[in-house]
C-alpha positions as CSV (number, residue, x, y, z in Angstrom):
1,X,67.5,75.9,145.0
2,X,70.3,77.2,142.9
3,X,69.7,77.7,138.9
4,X,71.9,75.6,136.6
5,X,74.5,78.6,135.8
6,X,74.5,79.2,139.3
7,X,75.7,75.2,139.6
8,X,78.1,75.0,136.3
9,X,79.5,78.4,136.9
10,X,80.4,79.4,140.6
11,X,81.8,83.0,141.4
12,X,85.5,83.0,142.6
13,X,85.7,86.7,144.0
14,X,82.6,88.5,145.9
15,X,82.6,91.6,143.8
16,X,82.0,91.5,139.9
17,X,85.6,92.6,138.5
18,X,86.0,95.6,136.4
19,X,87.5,95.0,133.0
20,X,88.8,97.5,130.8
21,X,86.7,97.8,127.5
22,X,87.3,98.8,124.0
23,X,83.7,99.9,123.5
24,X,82.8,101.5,119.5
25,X,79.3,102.4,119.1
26,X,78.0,103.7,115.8
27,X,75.0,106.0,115.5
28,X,72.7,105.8,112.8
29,X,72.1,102.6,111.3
30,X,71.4,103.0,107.8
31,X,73.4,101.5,105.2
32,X,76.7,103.5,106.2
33,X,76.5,102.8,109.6
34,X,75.8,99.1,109.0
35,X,78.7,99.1,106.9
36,X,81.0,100.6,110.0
37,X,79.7,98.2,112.1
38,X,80.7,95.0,110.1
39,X,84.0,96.5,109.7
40,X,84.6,97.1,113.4
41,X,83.2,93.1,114.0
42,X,85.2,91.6,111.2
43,X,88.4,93.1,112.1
44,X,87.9,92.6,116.0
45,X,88.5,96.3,117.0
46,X,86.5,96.4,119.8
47,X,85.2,93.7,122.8
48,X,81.7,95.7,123.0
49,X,79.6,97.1,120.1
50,X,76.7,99.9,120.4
51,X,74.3,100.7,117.9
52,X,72.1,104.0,117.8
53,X,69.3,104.6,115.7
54,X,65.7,106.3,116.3
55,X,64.1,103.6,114.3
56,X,63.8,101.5,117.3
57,X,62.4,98.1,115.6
58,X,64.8,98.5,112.3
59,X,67.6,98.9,114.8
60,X,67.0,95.7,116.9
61,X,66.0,93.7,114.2
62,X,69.5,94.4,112.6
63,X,71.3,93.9,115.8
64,X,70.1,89.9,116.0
65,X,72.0,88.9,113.2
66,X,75.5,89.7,114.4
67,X,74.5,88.8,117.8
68,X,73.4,85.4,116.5
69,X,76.3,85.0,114.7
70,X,78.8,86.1,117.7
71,X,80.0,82.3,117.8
72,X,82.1,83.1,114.7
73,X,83.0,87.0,116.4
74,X,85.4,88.1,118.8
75,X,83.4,91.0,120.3
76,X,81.9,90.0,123.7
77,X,78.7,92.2,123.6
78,X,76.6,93.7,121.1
79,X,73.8,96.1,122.0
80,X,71.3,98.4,120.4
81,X,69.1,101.5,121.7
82,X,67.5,104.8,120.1
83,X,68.6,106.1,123.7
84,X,72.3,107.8,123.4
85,X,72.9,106.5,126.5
86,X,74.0,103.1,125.4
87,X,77.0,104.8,123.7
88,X,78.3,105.6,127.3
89,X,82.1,104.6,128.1
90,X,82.8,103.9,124.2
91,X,86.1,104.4,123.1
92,X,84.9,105.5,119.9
93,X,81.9,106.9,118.3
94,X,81.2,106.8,114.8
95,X,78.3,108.7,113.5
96,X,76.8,108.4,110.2
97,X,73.6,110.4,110.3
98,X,72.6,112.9,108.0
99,X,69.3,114.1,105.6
100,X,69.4,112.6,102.6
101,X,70.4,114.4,99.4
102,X,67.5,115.5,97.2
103,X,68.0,115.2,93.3
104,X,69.8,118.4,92.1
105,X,70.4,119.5,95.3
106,X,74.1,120.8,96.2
107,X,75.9,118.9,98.9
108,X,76.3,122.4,100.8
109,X,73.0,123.4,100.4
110,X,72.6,120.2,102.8
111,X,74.8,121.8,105.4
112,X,71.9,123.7,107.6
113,X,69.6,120.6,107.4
114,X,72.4,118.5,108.7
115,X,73.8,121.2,111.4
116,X,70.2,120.4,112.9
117,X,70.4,116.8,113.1
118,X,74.0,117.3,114.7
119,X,72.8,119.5,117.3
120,X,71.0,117.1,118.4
121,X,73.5,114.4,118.6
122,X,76.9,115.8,119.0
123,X,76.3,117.4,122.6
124,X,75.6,113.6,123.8
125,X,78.8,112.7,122.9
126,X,82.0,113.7,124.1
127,X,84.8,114.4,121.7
128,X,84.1,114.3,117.7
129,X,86.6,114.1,115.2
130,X,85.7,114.9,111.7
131,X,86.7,112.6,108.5
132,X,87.2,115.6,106.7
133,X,88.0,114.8,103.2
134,X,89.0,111.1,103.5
135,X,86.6,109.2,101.8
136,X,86.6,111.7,98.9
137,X,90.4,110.8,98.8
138,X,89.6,107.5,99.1
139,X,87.4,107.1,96.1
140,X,90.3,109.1,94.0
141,X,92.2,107.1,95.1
142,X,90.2,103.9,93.6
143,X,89.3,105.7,90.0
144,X,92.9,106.7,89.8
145,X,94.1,103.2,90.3
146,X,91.5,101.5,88.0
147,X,92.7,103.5,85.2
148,X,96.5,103.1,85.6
149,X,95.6,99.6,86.7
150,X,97.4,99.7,89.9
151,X,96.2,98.8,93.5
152,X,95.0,102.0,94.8
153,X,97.6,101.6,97.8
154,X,100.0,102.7,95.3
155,X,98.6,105.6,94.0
156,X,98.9,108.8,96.2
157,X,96.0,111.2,95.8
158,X,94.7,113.8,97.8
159,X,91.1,115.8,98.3
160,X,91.2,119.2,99.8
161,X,88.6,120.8,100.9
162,X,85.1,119.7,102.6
163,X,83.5,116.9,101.5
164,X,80.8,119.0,99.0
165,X,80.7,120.2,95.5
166,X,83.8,122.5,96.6
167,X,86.5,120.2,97.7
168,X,89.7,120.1,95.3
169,X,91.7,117.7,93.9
170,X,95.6,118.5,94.5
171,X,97.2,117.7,90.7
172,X,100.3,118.5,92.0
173,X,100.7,116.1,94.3
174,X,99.7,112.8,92.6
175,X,101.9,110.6,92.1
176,X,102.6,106.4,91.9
177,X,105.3,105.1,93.6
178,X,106.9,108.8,93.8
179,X,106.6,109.2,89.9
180,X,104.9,112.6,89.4
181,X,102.2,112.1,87.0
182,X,101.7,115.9,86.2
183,X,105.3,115.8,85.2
184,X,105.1,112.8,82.7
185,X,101.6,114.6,81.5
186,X,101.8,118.9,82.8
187,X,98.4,119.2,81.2
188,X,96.7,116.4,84.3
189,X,93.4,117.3,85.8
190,X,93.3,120.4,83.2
191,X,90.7,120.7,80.8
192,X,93.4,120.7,78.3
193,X,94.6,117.3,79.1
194,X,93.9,115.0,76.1
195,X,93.2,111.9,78.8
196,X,90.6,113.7,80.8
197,X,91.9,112.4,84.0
198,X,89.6,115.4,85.5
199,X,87.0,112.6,84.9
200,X,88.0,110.4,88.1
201,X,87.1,113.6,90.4
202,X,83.7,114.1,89.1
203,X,81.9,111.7,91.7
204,X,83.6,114.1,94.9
205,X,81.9,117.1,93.3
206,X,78.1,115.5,91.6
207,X,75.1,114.3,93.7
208,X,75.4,110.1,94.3
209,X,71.8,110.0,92.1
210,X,73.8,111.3,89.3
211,X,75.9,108.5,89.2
212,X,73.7,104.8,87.8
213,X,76.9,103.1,89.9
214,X,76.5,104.5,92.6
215,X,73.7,102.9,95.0
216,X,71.3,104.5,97.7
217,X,73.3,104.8,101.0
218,X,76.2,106.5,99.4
219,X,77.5,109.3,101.1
């Protein structure tokens, strides 16, 4: 006797078609990598979303929500495994894993710990693309702007470097809306300068824990 889907939907071709996919899965599902994850549903960027964590029961737990609310979602399929092999055929793979910085400790000093934990990941995957210093940039970019008091699209900032206690912020080159600012003030980013605008690169070169505004999860 046939089921009811089998009744309400009937199959028009013999073989299951194959559709091309825009697959993003995101490895490591702390607060980071929930935090890529809601970006990649609310913006619709892909029709298939995997999540990989080693915390099995944390990672499935998490994955219901989105999946129950998939009515309000444009991505087709959610899915969720400490196996690597759920990120197979993705498009994309974002991965936020890493040991967790100690009090005190320097951001390079984390470097072997986290070389380990890539070891183990990276040669699952297939190409990896590093983010290099953007999100240092990124949050320049956002102290800048709160203290001209200017949308941080309009402020243009950059971070050299890695993203440790080494990276450098390029002076030179900041500027709003193609105004130099180190030519309306030469003495910017300097420990001569009266402003102490060197005050908005602090966070890219101090441990998170160092920071009472800054929460847990922040890389």
């Amino acid at each position: 006797m046939a089921t009811l889907k089998e009744k309400l939907i009937a199959p028009v071709v013999e073989e299951e078609a194959t559709v091309q996919n825009n697959k993003i899965t995101a490895v490591s599902f702390g607060l980071v990598g929930m935090s890529c994850a809601i970006c990649v549903l609310g913006k619709s960027l892909a029709d298939e979303l995997a999540l990989v964590d080693v915390l099995e029961g944390k990672l499935k737990g998490e994955m219901i929500n989105p999946q129950h609310g998939s009515l309000f979602l444009q991505t087709l399929k959610i899915v969720a495994d400490k196996d690597c092999s759920v990120t197979a055929s993705s498009k994309t793979v974002v991965v936020t894993a890493g040991v967790r910085q100690q009090e005190g400790e320097r951001r390079l000093n984390l470097a072997q710990k986290n070389v380990n934990v890539f070891k183990f990941i990276i040669p699952q995957m297939v190409n990896v693309i590093g983010s290099g210093c953007n999100l240092d940039s990124a949050r320049f970019h956002c102290l800048m702007a709160e203290n001209l008091g200017i949308h941080p699209s309009s402020c243009h900032v950059w971070i050299l470097g890695e993203h440790s206690d080494s990276n450098v912020a390029v002076w030179i080159g900041v500027n709003v809306a193609g105004f130099s600012l180190q030519e309306l003030n030469p003495e910017i980013g300097t420990d001569d300068d009266s402003e102490n605008w060197k005050e908005c690169t602090v966070p890219h070169g101090t441990a998170p824990h160092s920071f009472p505004w800054v929460g847990e999860g922040v890389p």
